[in-house]
N, C-alpha and C positions, 0 to 999 in steps of 0.2 A: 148607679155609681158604685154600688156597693158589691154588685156584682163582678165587676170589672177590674176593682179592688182586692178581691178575693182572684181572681182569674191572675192579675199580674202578680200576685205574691207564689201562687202555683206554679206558674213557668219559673219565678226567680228561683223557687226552692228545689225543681228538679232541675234545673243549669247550675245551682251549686252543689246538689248533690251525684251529678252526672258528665259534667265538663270541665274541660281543662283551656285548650286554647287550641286545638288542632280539629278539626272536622271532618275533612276529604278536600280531594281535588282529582285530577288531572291531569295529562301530559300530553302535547300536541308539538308534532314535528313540520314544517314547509320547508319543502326548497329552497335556495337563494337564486336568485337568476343566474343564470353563466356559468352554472355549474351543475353538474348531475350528481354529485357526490357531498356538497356542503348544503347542511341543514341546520335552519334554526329552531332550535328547539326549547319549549316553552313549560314551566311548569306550575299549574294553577292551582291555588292551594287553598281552602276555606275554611277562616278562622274565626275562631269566636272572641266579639270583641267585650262580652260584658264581664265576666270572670277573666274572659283570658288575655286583656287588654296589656298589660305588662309582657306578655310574652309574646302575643301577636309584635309588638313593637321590636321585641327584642330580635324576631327572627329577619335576621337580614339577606341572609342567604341559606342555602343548600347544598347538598351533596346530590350530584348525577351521576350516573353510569350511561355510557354511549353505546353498551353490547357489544364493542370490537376492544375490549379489556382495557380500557381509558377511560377517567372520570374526572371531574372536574367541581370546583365549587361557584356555585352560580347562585350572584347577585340578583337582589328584589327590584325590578322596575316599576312597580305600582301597587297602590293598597287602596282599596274603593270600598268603601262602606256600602250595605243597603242603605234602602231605602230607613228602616227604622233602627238603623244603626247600632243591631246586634250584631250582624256579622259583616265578613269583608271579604272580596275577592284580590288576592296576591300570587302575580306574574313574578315569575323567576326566568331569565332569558339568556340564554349566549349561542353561540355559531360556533357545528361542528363538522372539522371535513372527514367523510370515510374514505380508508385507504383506500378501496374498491367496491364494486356491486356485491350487495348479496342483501339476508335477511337481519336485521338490526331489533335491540329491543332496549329502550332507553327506560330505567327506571330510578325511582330512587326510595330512602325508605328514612324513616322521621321518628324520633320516638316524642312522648307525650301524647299520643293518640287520645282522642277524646273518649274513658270509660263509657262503655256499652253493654247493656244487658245480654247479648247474645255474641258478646265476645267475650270469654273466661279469660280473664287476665288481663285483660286491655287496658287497666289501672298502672300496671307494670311496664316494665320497659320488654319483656320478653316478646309484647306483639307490636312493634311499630309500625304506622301508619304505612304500607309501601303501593306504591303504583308504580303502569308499565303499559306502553305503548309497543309494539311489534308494527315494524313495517317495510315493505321492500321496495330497494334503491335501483334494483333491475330492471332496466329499460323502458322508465315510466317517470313522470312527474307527479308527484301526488304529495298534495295538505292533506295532512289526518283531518278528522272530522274536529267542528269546534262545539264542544257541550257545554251548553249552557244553562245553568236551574235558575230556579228564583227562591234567592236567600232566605225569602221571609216563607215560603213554603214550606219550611223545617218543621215546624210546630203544628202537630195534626190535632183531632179531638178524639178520645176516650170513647170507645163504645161508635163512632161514626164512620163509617163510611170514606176511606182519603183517596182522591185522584191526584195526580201528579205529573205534570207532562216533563219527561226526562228527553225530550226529541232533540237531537244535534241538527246541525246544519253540515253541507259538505261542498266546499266552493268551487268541484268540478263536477259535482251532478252525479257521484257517483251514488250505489245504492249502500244505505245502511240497515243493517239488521241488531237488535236488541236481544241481550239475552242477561239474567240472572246470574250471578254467579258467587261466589266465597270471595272475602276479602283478602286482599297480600299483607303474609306480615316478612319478614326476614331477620334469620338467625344469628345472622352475621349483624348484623345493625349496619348494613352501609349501603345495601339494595342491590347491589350487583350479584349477589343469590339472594332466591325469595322461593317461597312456596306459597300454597292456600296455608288459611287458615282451618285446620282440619276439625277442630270445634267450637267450629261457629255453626246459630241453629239460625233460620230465614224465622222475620219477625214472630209469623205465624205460627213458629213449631215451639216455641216456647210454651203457651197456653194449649196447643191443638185445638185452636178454635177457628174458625175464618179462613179466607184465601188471601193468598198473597199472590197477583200475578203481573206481568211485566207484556206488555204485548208487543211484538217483535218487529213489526212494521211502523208502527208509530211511536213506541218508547213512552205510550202512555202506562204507569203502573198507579196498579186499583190495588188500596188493602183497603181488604170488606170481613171484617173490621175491627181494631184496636184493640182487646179488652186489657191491656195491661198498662199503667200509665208506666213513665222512662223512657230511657236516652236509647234506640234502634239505630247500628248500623247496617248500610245498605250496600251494596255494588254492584256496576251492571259493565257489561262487557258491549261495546257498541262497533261490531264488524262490519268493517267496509270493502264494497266487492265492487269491480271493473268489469265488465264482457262475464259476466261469474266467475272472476277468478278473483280469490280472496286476497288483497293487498294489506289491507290494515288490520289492527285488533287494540283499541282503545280500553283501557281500563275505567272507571269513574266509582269513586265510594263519595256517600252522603250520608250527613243524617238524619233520623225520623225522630222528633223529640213525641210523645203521646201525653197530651195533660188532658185535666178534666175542667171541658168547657162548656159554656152553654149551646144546646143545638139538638135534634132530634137525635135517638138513636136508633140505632141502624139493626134490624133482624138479624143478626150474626147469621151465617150460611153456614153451612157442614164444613169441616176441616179436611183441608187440601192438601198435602206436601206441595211446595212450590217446586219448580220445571226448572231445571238449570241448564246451563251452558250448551243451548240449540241455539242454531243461525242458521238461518234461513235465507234460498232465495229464489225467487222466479216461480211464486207463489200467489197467483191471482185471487183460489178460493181456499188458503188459507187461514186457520185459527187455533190459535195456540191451545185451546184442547183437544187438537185435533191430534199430536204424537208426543212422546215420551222418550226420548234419543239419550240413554244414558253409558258412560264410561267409568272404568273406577276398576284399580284407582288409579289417580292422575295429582300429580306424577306416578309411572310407574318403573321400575325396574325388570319383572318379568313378564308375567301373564295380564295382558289388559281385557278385561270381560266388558261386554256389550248385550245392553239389552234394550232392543226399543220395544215400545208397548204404541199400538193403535186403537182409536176409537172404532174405526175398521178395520177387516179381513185387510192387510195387504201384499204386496210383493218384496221384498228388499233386498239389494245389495249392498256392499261394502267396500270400499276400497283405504288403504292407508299409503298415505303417499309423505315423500320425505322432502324435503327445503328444496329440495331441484324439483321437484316436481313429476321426479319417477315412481312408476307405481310398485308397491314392493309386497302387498298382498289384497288379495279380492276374491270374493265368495259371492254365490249369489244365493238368494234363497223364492226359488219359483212359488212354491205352493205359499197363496193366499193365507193370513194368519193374523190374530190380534196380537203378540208377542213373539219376536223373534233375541236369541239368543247365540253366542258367538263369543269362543275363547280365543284372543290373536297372541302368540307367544313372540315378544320382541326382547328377549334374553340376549340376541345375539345380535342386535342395531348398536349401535354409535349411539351415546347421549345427544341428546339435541332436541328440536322442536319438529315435531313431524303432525300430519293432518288426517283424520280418518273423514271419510264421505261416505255419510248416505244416503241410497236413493229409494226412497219411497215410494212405491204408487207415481212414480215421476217428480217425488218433488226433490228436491235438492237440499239436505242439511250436512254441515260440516263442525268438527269439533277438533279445536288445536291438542296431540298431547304431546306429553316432555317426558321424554325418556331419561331416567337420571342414569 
């Protein structure tokens, strides 16, 4: 008892010394029948109900952006407690029609973000909570994937070992891929511009102890492990592909609380930088240490630098292609190599969201950037 006693005074005093009343969420767009252009769009939010119970109540609605320069403020249709009724999952829902086909990115942006060790400022209004769904209305029906965590899996332990299954579901079968990535905040406070968070560090770079990694097929992510107790924000990018053509790009941030519980601990492993923003597909004997597919910076305005790293000798090509799906440059690089590198100079593109693909030894990765 006394133990147990001590355990729940330790959560209570890093949730008052670490939270507010906003957590993460998500944003998931479907169809409406009878129409190819009107989508209902969904925005799922996780709140904390023990400190941030006053406010969780308080927020009744939101502000959306639609990506075709329309916004709207959308009403809360449900609030559901977990099960041990710290926190709650909250739907924000309304119907929106696009004028025409094309690529759409609904997001919206929140201040009172829940302070987080490895977001500098996150206490402030300067980083608010923001998330963003991309997805395309051309010539296709498609529901975003639905993610879904388990509330009470916030709370990890000190020194142990955490697994987590971050796995979505997607109600036409199609394939999802996982990936790592920076969380959004925006400058504007209203979400209809946003960037990364450019200093934010991945749990593990804080300390430089342990690995933090995300595995890209099943959305299982392993931190192996802890050593710093506090409040970890998290985000993963969960892409969704058709025939291999990329349709979706789901945003999702969560948090990692770390307290010191009872339970073995864990051999800490050598420190790893964590893998970011790879998606993957049509990868049988794939494993996420298998490549290293990096861009930056992104956003960018001139020169985008590439560099992927292999565990093996490979082959690779590259291609960048733009929202229509023309290809607008491509290199190949024949001779076999652990490291290949590549300067693409896009000074003279259109701002917008454009795609680079590369192909590996045959495998297929792609990484969205945003040209400002």
């Amino acid at each position: 008892m006394k133990t147990i006693t001590i355990l729940l005074l330790v959560v209570c005093s890093i949730r008052m010394s670490y939270a507010t009343h906003l957590l993460g969420g998500y944003i998931q767009v479907k169809p409406v029948a009878g129409s190819t252009l009107t989508y209902e769009i969904t925005a799922t939010l996780y709140l904390d109900e023990i400190r941030g119970t006053a406010a969780a109540s308080a927020m009744s609605s939101l502000s959306l952006c639609f990506g075709d320069g329309q916004s709207a403020e959308v009403f809360r249709q449900s609030r559901i407690l977990s099960t041990n009724k710290e926190n709650s999952v909250n739907t924000y829902r309304m119907v929106h029609t696009y004028s025409g086909p094309g690529t759409y990115t609904v997001s919206t942006a929140i201040v009172n973000r829940t302070p987080s060790l490895n977001i500098p400022n996150s206490s402030t209004e300067q980083e608010p909570l923001t998330l963003s769904t991309t997805f395309l209305t051309t010539g296709l029906s498609n529901q975003t994937p639905n993610l879904s965590v388990s509330l009470t899996n916030f709370t990890i332990g000190l020194n142990q070992r955490a697994t987590l299954s971050l796995q979505a579901t997607d109600t036409e079968g199609d394939s999802l891929v996982y990936a790592l990535t920076r969380p959004l905040t925006s400058a504007s406070g209203t979400g209809c511009t946003y960037r990364a968070v450019t200093a934010y560090q991945f749990p593990n770079d804080l300390s430089r102890q342990g690995t933090f990694k995300l595995n890209s097929r099943t959305g299982e992510l392993i931190w192996d492990a802890p050593t710093q107790q506090g409040y970890f924000s998290v985000a993963i990018t969960v892409s969704e592909y058709r025939n291999g053509v990329l349709i979706s790009q789901t945003l999702e941030e969560i948090p990692l609380i770390v307290v010191d519980r009872p339970g073995t601990p864990s051999v800490i492993p050598p420190y790893e930088p964590a893998l970011t923003g790879t998606v993957v597909t049509g990868l049988p004997e794939y494993r996420d240490e298998d490549v290293s597919f990096s861009v930056f910076p992104n956003p960018v305005e001139d020169r985008l630098q590439v560099l992927i790293q292999t565990s093996n000798p490979s082959t690779v090509s590259l291609q960048l292609i733009d929202a229509g799906g023309r290809k607008l440059h491509e290199i190949a690089f024949r001779e076999a190599a652990r490291q290949h590198e590549q300067v693409i100079g896009m000074g003279s593109l259109s701002p917008g969201v454009y795609l680079l693909q590369a192909t590996i030894a045959g495998r297929v990765m792609v990484q969205k950037i945003l040209k400002k």
